[in-house]
C-alpha positions in Angstrom: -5.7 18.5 38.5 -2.7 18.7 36.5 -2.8 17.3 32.7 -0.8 14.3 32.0 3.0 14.7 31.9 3.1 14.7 28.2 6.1 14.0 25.5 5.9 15.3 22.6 7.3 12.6 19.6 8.4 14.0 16.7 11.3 13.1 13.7 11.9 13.5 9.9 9.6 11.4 7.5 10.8 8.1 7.9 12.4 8.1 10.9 10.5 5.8 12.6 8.2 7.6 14.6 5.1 5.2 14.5 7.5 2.3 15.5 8.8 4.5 18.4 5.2 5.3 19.7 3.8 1.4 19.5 6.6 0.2 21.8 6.0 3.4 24.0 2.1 2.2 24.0 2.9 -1.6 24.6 5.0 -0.3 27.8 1.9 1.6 29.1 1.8 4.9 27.9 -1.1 6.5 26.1 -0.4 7.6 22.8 -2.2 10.1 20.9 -1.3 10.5 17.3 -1.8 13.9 15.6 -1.4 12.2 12.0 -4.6 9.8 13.5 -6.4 13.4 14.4 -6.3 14.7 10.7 -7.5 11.6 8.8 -10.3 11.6 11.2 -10.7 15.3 10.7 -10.7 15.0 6.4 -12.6 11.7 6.8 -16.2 11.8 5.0 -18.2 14.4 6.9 -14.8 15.3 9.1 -14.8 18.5 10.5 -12.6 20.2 8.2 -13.8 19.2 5.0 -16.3 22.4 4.4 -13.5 24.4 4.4 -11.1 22.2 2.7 -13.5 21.6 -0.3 -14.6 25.5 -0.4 -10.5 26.4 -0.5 -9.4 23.8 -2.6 -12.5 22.7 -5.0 -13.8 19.5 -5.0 -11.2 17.9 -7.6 -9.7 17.2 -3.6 -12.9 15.7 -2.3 -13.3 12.4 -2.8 -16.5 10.1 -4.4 -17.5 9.6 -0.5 -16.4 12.7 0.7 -13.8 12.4 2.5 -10.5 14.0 1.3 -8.5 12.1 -1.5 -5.1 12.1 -0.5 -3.4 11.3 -3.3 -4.7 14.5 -5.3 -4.0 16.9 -2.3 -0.9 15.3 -1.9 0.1 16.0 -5.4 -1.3 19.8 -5.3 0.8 20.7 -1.9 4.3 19.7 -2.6 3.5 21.2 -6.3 2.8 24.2 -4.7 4.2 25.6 -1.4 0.8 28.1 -0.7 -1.3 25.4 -0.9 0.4 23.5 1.6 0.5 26.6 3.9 -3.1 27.0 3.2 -4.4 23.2 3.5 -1.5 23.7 7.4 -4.1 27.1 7.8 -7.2 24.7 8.2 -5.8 21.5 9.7 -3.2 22.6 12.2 -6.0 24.9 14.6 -8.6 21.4 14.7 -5.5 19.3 14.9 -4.1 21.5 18.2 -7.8 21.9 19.7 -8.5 17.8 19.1 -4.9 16.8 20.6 -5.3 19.4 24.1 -8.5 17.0 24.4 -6.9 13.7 24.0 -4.2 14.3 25.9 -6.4 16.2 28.8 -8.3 12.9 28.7 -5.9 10.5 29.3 -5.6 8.0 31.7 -2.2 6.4 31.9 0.9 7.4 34.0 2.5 10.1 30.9 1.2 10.3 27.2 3.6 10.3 24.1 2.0 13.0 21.6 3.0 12.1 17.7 3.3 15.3 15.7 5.3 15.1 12.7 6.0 18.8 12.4 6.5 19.7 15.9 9.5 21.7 14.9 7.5 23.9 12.5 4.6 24.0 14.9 6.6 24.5 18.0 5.1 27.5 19.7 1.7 26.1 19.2 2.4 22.8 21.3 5.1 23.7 23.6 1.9 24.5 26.5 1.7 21.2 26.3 4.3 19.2 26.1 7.2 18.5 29.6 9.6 17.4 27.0 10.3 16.3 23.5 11.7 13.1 21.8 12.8 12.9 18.6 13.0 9.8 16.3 16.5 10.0 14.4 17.9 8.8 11.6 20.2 8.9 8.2 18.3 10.4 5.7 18.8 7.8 3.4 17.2 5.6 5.6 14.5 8.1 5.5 14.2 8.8 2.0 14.4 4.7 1.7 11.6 3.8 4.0 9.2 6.4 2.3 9.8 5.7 -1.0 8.4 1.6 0.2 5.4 3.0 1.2 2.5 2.4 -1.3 1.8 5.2 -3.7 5.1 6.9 -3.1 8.1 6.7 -5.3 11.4 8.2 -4.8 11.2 11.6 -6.2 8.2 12.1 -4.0 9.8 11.1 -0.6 12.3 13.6 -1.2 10.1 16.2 -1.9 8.1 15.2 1.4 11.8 15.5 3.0 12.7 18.5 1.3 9.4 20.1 2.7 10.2 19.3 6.7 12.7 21.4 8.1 16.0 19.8 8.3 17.6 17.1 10.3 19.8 19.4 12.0 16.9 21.8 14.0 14.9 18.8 15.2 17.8 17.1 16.5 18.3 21.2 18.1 14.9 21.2 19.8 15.7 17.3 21.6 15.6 16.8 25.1 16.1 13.0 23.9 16.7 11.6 20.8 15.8 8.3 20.3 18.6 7.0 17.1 16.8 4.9 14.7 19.2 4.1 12.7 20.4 0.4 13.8 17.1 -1.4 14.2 14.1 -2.7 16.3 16.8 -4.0 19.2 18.2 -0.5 19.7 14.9 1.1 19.5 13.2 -0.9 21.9 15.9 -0.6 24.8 16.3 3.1 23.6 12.5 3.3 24.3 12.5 1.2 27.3 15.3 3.6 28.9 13.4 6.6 28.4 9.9 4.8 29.1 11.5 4.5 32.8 12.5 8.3 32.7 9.3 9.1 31.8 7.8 7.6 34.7 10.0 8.7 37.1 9.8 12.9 35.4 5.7 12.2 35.8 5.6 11.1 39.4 8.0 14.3 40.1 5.4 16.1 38.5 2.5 14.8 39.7 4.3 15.5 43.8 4.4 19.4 42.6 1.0 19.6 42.5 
């Protein structure tokens, strides 16, 4: 049988991508979140901890042993190699654990969050029919981040600085869903494309 017809949801820190995938889900799409795959993954006894405590030390590891963000956190946008290092051990379980999910689903087309889908392109693009991206001002971006506990402003633009720019997401869009006006917009923006969605994923499905 053929996989699910599969879009991949992606969009700059802030952009609202979450938001995005809950009204997708609430219309009847499965959702699989790649951000949900690596908590689970750095959780106490996750799957990737070995070799994130044996890269990193265990000033990253956390009193139950599951990863401590906030130190990690500090350590990659500190330092660029670490990041690349800590993207080294994630991205390979994150890929292999989001093939599954999606595999596995059972709904008409699943929506597949992954916040760097523009960095990790090549990796993903077996998977995905088509890609959606969450847009925004990045103000708005910047904004929204810096609300979110534990992050101040200087952080959320280092977290911004670190993605690859507004410009070469918005380049890789089949669709973009704008973000910038509020939950009306965003909900009929997501209703229009839940319908196209559909309608691509029966075509699909008749190929076959």
């Amino acid at each position: 049988m053929r996989a699910p017809y599969c879009v991949g949801l992606t969009g700059g820190v802030g952009s609202g991508k979450s938001a995005a995938a809950r009204l997708f889900a609430d219309l009847g799409a499965a959702v699989v979140d790649s951000d949900a795959i690596a908590h689970a993954l750095s959780a106490a006894d996750g799957a990737a901890m070995p070799a994130i405590a044996a890269a990193f030390g265990r000033e990253v590891v956390a009193a139950d042993g599951s990863l401590d963000r906030a130190a990690m956190r500090r350590r990659v946008f500190a330092d660029g190699s670490a990041r690349q290092l800590l993207e080294r051990i994630l991205h390979p379980l994150i890929q292999h654990e989001a093939q599954r999910q999606v595999a596995a689903a059972q709904a008409p087309y699943v929506v597949l969050i992954v916040p760097l889908l523009l960095e990790n392109l090549a990796d993903y693009r077996p998977l995905i029919d088509r890609i959606a991206v969450v847009d925004c001002d990045e103000q708005q971006q910047i904004e929204r981040t810096a609300s979110r506990p534990g992050v101040g402003i200087d952080q959320a633009r280092a977290i911004l600085a670190a993605q690859g720019s507004r410009a070469a997401r918005l380049a890789i869009a089949d669709d973009i869903i704008d973000n910038r006006a509020g939950l009306a917009e965003l909900e009929a923006r997501v209703r229009q494309l839940h319908h196209a969605y559909l309608d691509a994923a029966q075509h699909a499905e008749k190929k076959t």
